[in-house]
C-alpha positions as CSV (number, residue, x, y, z in Angstrom):
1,X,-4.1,-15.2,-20.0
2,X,-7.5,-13.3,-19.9
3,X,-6.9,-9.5,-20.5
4,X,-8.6,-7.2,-18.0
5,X,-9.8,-3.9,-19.1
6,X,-10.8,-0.9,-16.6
7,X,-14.2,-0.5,-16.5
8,X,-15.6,2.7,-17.0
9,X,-18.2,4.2,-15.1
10,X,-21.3,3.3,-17.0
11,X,-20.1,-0.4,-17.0
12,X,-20.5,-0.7,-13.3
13,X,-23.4,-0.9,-10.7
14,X,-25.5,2.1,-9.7
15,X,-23.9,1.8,-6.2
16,X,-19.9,1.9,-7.9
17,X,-21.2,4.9,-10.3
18,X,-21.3,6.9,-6.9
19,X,-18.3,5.9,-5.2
20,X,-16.6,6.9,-9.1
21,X,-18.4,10.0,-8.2
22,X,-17.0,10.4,-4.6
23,X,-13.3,9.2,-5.5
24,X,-13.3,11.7,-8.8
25,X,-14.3,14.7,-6.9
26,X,-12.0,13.6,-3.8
27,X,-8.5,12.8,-6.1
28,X,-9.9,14.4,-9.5
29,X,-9.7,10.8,-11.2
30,X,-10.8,7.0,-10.5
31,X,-7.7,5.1,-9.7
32,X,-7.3,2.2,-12.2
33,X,-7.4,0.4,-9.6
34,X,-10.1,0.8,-7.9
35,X,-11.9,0.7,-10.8
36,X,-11.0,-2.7,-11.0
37,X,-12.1,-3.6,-8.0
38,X,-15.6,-2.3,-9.1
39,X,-16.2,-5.6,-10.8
40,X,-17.3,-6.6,-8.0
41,X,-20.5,-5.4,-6.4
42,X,-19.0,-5.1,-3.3
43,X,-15.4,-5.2,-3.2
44,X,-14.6,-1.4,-4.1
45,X,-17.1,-0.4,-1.2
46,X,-15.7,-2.8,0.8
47,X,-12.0,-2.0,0.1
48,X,-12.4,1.8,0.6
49,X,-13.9,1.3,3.9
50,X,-11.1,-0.9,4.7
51,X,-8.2,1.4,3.9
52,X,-10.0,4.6,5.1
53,X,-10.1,3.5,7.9
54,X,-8.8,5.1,11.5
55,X,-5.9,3.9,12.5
56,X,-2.6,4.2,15.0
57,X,-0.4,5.2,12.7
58,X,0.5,8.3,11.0
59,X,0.5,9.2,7.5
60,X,4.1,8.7,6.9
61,X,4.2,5.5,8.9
62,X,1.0,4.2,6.4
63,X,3.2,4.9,3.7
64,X,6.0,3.1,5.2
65,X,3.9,0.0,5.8
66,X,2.4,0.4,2.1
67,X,6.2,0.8,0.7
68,X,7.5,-2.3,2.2
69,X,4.7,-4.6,1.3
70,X,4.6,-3.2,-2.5
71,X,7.9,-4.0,-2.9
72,X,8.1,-7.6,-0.9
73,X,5.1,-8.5,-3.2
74,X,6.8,-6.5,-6.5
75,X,3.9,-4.6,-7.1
76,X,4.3,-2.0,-9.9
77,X,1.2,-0.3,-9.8
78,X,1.3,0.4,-5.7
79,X,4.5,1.6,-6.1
80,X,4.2,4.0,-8.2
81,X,1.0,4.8,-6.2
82,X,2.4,5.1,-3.2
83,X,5.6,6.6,-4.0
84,X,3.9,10.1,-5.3
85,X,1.7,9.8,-2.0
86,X,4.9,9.3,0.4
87,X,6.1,12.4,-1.6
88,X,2.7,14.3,-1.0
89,X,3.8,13.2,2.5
90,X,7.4,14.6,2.9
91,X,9.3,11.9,2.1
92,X,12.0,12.6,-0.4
93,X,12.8,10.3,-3.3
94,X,16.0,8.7,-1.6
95,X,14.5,8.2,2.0
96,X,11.4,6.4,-0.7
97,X,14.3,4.0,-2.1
98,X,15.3,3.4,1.7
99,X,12.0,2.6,3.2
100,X,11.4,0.6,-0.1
101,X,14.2,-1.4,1.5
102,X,12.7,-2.0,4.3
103,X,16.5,-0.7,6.0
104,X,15.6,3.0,7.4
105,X,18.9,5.3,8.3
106,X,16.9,8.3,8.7
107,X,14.6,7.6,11.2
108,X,14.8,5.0,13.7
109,X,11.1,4.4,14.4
110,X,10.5,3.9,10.7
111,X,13.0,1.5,10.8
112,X,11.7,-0.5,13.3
113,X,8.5,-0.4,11.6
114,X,9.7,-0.8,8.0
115,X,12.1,-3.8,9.0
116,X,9.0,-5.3,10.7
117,X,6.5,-5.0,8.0
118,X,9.6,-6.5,5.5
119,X,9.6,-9.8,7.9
120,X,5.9,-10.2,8.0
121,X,5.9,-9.8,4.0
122,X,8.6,-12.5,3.0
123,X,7.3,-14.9,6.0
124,X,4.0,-15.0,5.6
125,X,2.8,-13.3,9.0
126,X,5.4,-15.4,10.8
127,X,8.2,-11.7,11.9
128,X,11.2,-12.3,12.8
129,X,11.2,-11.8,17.2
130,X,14.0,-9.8,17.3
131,X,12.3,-7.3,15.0
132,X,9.0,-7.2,17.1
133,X,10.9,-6.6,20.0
134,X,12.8,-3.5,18.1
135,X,9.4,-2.3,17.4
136,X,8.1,-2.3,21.0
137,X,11.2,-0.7,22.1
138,X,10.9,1.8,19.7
139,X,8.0,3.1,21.0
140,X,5.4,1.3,19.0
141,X,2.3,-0.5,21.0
142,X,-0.2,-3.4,20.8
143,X,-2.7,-0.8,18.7
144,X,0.3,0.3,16.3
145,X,0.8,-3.1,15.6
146,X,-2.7,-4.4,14.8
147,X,-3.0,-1.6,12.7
148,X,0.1,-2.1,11.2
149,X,-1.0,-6.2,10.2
150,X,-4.8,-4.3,8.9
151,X,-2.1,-1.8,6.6
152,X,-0.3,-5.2,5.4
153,X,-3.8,-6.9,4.6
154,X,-5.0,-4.0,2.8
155,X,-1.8,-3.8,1.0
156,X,-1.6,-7.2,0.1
157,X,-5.3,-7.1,-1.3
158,X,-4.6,-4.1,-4.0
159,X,-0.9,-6.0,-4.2
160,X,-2.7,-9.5,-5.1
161,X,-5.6,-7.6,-7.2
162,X,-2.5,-6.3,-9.4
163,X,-1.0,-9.4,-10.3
164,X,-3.9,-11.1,-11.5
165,X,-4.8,-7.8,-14.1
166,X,-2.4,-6.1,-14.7
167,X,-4.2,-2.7,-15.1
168,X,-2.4,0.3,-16.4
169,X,-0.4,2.2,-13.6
170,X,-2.2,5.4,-13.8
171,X,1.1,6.9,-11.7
172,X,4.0,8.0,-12.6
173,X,6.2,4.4,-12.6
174,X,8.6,3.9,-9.4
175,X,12.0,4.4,-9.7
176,X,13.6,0.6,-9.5
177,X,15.4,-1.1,-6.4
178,X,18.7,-1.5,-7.1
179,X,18.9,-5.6,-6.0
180,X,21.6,-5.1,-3.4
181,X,19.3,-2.9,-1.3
182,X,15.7,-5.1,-2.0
């Protein structure tokens, strides 16, 4: 298997030198990640725009979405991402196992959503009815829910991008799953 480095700043285009710019003055370092995705002339522009987007949802709920589809798709690096950012959020480290679960006690509307984005993960867009309908009737519209299938796209992108280069996670590593609650 090829082994993919993280390109440093000088090794990418003009136009990725300045986003490294903007991200290191924004989070005081260039996600691995992202510099990844600077191997490509447009993908890290492309990306950023993508996941900086507006959208519906709340912080915590993003980081709900993000949760579940790390963890359907086993991604090391976005969970340990993603777990220091639900913390930066309010989320404590047990209600981060439980939403990792995609089963919420602690909050019924993150269930709904959590449970929902689980079923769109492990079926391949195809949810489970009975789980869209909790989400409705938890107080969730139309708009949360496009945004909510955008959150699982982007997701799935950084999720995908992972896999294939196995980067250094730049995070502090995610607690593991015990395999009765994944």
């Amino acid at each position: 298997m090829k082994t993919f480095t993280v390109p440093t700043r000088e090794e990418v285009s003009a136009n990725n030198q300045a986003i490294f710019d903007t991200l290191k003055k924004k989070l005081g370092k260039v996600p691995n990640l992202f510099a990844t995705m600077a191997y490509s002339q447009n993908g890290l522009g492309a990306y950023l725009a993508l996941s900086g987007a507006p959208s519906s949802l709340t912080s915590k709920e993003k980081e709900v979405v993000n949760l579940v589809t790390s963890q359907v798709n086993e991604c090391d690096y976005c969970l340990a991402a993603h777990t220091a950012i639900a913390k930066l959020n309010g989320f404590t480290d047990q209600q981060i196992l439980e939403i990792r679960s995609g089963a919420v006690s602690f909050d019924h509307k993150y269930n709904a959503l959590a449970a929902l984005a689980k079923s769109f993960v492990e079926n391949f867009g195809k949810a489970d009815t009975q789980l869209l309908n909790n989400f409705f009737e938890a107080g969730y519209t139309n708009e949360h829910l496009v945004d909510a299938i955008l959150l699982i796209g982007d997701k799935t992108i950084t999720n995908y991008l992972y896999a294939a280069t196995k980067i250094p996670v730049d995070f502090p590593a995610a607690p593991a799953l015990n395999a009765e609650a994944a």
